[in-house]
VMD Tcl script that draws the C-alpha trace (Angstrom):
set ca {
  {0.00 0.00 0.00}
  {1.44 3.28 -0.95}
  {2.50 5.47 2.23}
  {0.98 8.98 3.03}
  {3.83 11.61 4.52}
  {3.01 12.09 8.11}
  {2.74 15.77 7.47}
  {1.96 18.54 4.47}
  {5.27 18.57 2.76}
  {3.65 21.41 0.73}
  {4.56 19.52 -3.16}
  {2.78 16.09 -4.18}
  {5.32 13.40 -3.21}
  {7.46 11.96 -5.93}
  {6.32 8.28 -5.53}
  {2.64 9.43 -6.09}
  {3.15 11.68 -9.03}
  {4.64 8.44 -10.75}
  {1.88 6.04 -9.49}
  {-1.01 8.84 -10.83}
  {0.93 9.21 -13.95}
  {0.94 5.18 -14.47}
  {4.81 5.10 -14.64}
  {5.10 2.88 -11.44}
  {2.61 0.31 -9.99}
  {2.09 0.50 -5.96}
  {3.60 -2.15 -5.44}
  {6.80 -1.25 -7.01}
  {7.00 2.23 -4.94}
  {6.23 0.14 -1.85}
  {8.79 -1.87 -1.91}
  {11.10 1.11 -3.11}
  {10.31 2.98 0.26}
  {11.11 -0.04 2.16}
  {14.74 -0.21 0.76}
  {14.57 3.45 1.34}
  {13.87 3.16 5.20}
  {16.39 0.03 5.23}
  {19.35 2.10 3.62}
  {18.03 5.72 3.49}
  {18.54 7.67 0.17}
  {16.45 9.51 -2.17}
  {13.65 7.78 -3.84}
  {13.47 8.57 -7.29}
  {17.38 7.49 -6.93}
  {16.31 4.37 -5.64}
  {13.84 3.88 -8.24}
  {16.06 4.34 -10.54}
  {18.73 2.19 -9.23}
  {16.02 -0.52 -9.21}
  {15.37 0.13 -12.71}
  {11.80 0.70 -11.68}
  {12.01 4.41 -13.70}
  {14.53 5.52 -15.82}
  {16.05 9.07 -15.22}
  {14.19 11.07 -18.21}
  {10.68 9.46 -16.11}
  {12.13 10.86 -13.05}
  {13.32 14.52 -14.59}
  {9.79 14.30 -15.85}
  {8.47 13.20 -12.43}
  {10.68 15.74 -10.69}
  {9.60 18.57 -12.83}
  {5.40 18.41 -12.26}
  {6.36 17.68 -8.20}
  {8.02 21.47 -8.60}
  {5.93 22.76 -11.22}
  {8.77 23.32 -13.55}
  {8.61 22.75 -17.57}
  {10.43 19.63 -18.83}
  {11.17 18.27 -22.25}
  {8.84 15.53 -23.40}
  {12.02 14.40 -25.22}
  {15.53 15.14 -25.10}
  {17.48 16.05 -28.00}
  {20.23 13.18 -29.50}
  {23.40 14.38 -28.24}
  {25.05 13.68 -31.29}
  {22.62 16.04 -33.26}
  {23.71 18.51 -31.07}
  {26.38 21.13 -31.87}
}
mol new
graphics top color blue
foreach p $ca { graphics top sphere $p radius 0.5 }
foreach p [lrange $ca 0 end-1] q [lrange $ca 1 end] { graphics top cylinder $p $q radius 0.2 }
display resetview
């Protein structure tokens, strides 16, 4: 079951924002906060390092939790000059 903050942290919490937005299931982001209480850490870096998300889901992710514009995709770096 996916875990409620204990208080208003005053931004939608990263785990939910991916669970609304279908990119993780609850059961995934339940067992990421587990390793998180086990070995502390961010979670969207744990998700990643689970390979739960990968990091252009979590920019994404990390970018409606703050309200802040993100590309739907990035650029090829080799197109870029």
């Amino acid at each position: 079951m996916v875990q409620q903050a204990p208080y208003d942290v005053g931004v939608p919490l990263l785990g939910e924002i991916l669970v609304q937005e279908g990119k993780l299931s609850p059961e995934i982001l339940d067992r990421a906060l587990e390793k998180q209480k086990e070995e502390g850490g961010l979670i969207g870096e744990i998700l990643v390092r689970m390979k739960a998300i990968d990091e252009d889901t979590l920019a994404r992710a990390l970018g409606v939790q703050h309200d802040i514009p993100t590309l739907k995709e990035l650029p090829d770096p080799d197109d870029v000059n």
